[in-house]
Structures are given as C-alpha cells and as structure tokens.
C-alpha positions in Angstrom: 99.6 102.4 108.3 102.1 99.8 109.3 105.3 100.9 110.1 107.8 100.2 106.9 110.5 102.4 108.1 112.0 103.2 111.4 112.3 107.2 111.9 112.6 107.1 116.0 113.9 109.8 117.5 114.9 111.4 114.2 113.6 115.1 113.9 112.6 115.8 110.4 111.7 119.1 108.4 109.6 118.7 105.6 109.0 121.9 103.5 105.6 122.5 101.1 104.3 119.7 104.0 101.1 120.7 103.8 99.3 119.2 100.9 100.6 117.0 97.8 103.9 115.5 98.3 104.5 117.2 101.4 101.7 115.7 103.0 102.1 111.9 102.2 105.7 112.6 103.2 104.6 114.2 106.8 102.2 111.6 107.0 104.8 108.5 106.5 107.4 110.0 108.5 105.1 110.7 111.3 103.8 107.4 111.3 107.5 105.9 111.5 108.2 107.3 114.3 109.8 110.7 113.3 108.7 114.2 114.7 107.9 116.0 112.2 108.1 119.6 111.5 105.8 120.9 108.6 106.9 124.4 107.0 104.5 125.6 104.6 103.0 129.1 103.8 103.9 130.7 107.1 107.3 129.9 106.7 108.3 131.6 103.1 111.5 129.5 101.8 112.1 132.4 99.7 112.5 134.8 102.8 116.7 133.5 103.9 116.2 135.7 107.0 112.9 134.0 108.1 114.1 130.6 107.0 117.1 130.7 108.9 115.3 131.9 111.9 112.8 128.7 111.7 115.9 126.5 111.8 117.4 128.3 114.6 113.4 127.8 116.7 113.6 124.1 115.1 116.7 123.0 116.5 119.2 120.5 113.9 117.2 118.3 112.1 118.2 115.2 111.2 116.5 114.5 107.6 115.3 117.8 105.3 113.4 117.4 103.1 112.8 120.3 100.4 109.9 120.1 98.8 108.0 123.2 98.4 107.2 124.1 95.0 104.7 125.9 92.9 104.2 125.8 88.8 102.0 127.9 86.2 102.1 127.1 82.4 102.9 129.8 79.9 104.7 129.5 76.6 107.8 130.8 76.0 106.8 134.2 74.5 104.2 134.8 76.8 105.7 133.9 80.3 105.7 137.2 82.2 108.7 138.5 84.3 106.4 138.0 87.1 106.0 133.8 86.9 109.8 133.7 85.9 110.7 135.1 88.9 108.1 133.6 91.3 109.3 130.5 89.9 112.8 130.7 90.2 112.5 131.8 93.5 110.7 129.2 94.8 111.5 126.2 93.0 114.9 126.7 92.8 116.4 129.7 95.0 114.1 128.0 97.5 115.6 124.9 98.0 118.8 126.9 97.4 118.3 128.5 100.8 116.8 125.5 102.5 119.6 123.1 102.0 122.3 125.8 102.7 120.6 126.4 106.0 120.2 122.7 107.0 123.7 121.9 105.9 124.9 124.5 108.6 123.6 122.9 111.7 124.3 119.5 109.9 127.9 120.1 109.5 128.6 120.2 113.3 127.2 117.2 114.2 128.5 115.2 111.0 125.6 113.6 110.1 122.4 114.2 108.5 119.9 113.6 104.8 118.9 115.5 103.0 115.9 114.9 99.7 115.2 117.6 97.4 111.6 116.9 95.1 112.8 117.6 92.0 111.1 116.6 88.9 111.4 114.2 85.6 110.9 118.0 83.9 114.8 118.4 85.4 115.5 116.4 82.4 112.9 117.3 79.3 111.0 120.0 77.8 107.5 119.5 78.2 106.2 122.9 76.5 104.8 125.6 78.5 106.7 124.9 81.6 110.1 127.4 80.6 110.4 128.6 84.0 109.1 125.5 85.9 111.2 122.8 83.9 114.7 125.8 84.6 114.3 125.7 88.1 113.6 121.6 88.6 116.9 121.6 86.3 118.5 123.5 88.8 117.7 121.3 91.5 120.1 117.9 90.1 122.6 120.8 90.2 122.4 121.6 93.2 122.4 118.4 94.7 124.9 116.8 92.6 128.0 119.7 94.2 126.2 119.3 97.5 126.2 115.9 97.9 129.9 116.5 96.5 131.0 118.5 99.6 128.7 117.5 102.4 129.7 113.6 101.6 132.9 114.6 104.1 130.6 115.0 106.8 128.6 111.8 107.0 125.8 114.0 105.3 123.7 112.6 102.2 122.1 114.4 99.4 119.1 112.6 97.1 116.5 114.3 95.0 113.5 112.6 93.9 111.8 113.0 90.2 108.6 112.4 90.2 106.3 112.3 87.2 102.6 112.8 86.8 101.6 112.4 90.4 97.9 112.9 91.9 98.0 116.2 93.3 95.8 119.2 94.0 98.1 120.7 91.8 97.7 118.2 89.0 93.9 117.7 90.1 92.6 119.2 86.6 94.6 116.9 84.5 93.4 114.0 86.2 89.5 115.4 85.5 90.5 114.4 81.8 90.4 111.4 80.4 91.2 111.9 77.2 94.4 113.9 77.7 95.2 111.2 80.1 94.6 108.2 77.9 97.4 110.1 75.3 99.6 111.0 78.3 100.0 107.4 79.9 100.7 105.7 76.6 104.3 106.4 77.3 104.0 105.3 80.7 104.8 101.5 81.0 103.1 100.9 84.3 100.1 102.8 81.9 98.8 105.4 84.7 99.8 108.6 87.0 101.2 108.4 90.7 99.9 108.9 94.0 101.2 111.0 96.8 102.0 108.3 98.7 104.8 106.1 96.3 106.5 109.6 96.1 106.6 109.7 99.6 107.6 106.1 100.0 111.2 107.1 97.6 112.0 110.0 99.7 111.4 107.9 103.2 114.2 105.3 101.4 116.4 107.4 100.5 116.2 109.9 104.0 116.4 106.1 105.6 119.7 103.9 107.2 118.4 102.0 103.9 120.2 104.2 102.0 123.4 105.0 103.7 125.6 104.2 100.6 123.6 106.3 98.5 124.0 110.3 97.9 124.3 112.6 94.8 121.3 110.0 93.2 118.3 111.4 91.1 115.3 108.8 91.7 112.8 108.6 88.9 109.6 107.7 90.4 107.4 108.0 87.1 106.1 104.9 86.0 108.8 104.3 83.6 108.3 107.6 81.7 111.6 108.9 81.0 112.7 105.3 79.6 110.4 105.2 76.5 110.7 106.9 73.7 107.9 106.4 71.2 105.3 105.0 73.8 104.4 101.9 75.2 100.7 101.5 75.4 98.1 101.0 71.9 94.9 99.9 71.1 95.8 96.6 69.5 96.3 94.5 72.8 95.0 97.4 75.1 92.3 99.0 76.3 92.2 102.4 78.4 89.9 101.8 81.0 90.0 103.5 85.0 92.0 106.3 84.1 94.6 103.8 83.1 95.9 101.5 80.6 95.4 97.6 80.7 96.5 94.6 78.8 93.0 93.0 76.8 
C-alpha cells in the first residue's frame, strides 16, 4: 500500500481494531508509519476501570480513534432490556468512556485527535435499529460538546458516518441481491462501501490535513443521506455486480 498519509512517530489507539472498520483503519495507519495499538475484545470499553488502566500501560496517544461497536435488529416492541442495554453501553457509553479517558492524557500535552465511527443512522430511523440508531445519535453529541471544550487545548474531535459498508457485520446483506438492488437505488454512487474508504476519512481527518477541522460529522455513504426519493431506475439503468450502472 503506498503511503498516502504520514503517521511517523504518532502512537495511535484504535478501538473495535480488530475486524471491519477497525481493521482497515489499523491497517492504513500502520502502513503510514503510525504504531498502532489495537483494543478489541480483551480490552472491554464498557469496563471504565479496565479501560483506564489500558491507557495508563499504553502511554498518551496521539490520535484515538473510537470505534468499537456492535448492533442487533429488533422492533420497537420487541427489543429486550437486554440489547437496549448492551447497546447503549457499547455504542454509546463506550465511546463515552474512551474519549474521556484519552482527553485526560491529551489535555497535558495540548495536543492530540480524536475520530469517533459514528453512523448515517445518527441521523434517520431505519426500522428495527431503536437501540442501535439511539446510541450512534449519541455519538454527534458527544463530539459536538467535546470538540467544544477540548478545542482550547490544540485537541480535535471528528466522527465519521458511514453508510452501508462491507463488513462481517453487514456480510448477510451483501449475500442479497435483491435487497441490495432496492437499497442502492438511493445511493447516487449506486453501491455499498468498503472498509478501506472508511478508513481513508478517519486517517484525514486524525491527519495535519485536517488541522482546521473539529466538531465535523463526515458522511462517507455514497451520497445516501442527500437523496430523498432515490436516484437509481430501470429506465437508463441496469443493476448488475451488486451495483447500479448507467445503460
């Protein structure tokens, strides 16, 4: 992979790093130069204790990126305390106690960026996702007040929304092509994400490339959340590769 950005001598923690996302984001930083410190399983971002003392062993990182995340569907009626909590407390009190614990060792040494993987469900209500689309909400408020009062400190605060993105979590969707041939209609780019053009937004914005920017939401979705009735039909298109083409 050819070096696009320039992550030397930068130490980076990258949460949920260990598949998805979090991997493409490992990966890229890694190869920019960046050490790279990948928290996944072992290192519970629901447990504040355990968390904070993995920061202590890590030493002050210099970019933070809090990704980890999990999601299961349920409607409204039938989501279970169980998943509603889970959910919460991963999603969003997760990367509550991740970016309180990086701003304290960022604080002294008045620098430091921070990305939070947020979602283009922060903003609608795709069905089935009550607890999942609550705590990706969550998430622009928390960076909006954090970029607010760590902006003093030379400290930046970004969140990235992805879309449909080619994950093992969203594997089983992308088995389908029928559900994806309705789904990308109101996609203009007409087709999901991969790993790797997520990754690419959160290395800008954890990058000198972005040193104006802080308190931004960055919609990486194809151009999703801009349409309205849909972009893609049948009479000058054809659905073809798990995505949509001009005839």
């Amino acid at each position: 992979m050819d070096m696009i950005w320039d992550f030397s001598g930068r130490r980076a923690i990258v949460t949920g790093g260990a598949s998805g996302i979090g991997r493409a984001v490992v990966e890229l930083l890694r190869a920019s130069g960046a050490e790279v410190l990948v928290w996944d399983r072992e290192t519970d971002v629901t447990d504040r204790r355990g968390l904070e003392l993995a920061f202590d062993q890590a030493g002050a990182p210099d970019i933070v990126i809090a990704n980890a995340g999990i999601g299961s569907q349920a409607t409204l009626v039938e989501t279970p305390d169980e998943l509603w909590d889970r959910t919460v407390a991963v999603d969003l009190t997760g990367v509550f106690n991740t970016v309180r614990a990086a701003a304290r060792r960022m604080i002294p040494r008045r620098s430091g960026a921070i990305v939070i993987t947020a979602s283009t469900n922060s903003y609608d209500g795709e069905s089935n996702l009550t607890a999942y689309n609550a705590a990706k909400a969550g998430l622009l408020g928390i960076m909006h007040t954090v970029a607010n009062e760590l902006g003093p400190y030379g400290i930046r605060v970004n969140a990235v929304c992805p879309g449909l993105i080619r994950t093992p979590l969203t594997e089983a969707h992308f088995s389908q092509p029928e559900l994806l041939r309705d789904y990308f209609r109101h996609i203009p780019l007409g087709r999901g994400g991969a790993a790797v053009e997520v990754a690419n937004a959160i290395a800008f914005l954890a990058s000198d490339a972005a040193s104006y920017i802080t308190g931004a939401a960055l919609l990486v979705d194809g151009g999703q959340m801009a349409t309205k009735f849909g972009t893609w039909t049948e009479e000058n298109a054809e659905f073809v590769e798990d995505r949509w083409r001009l005839r």
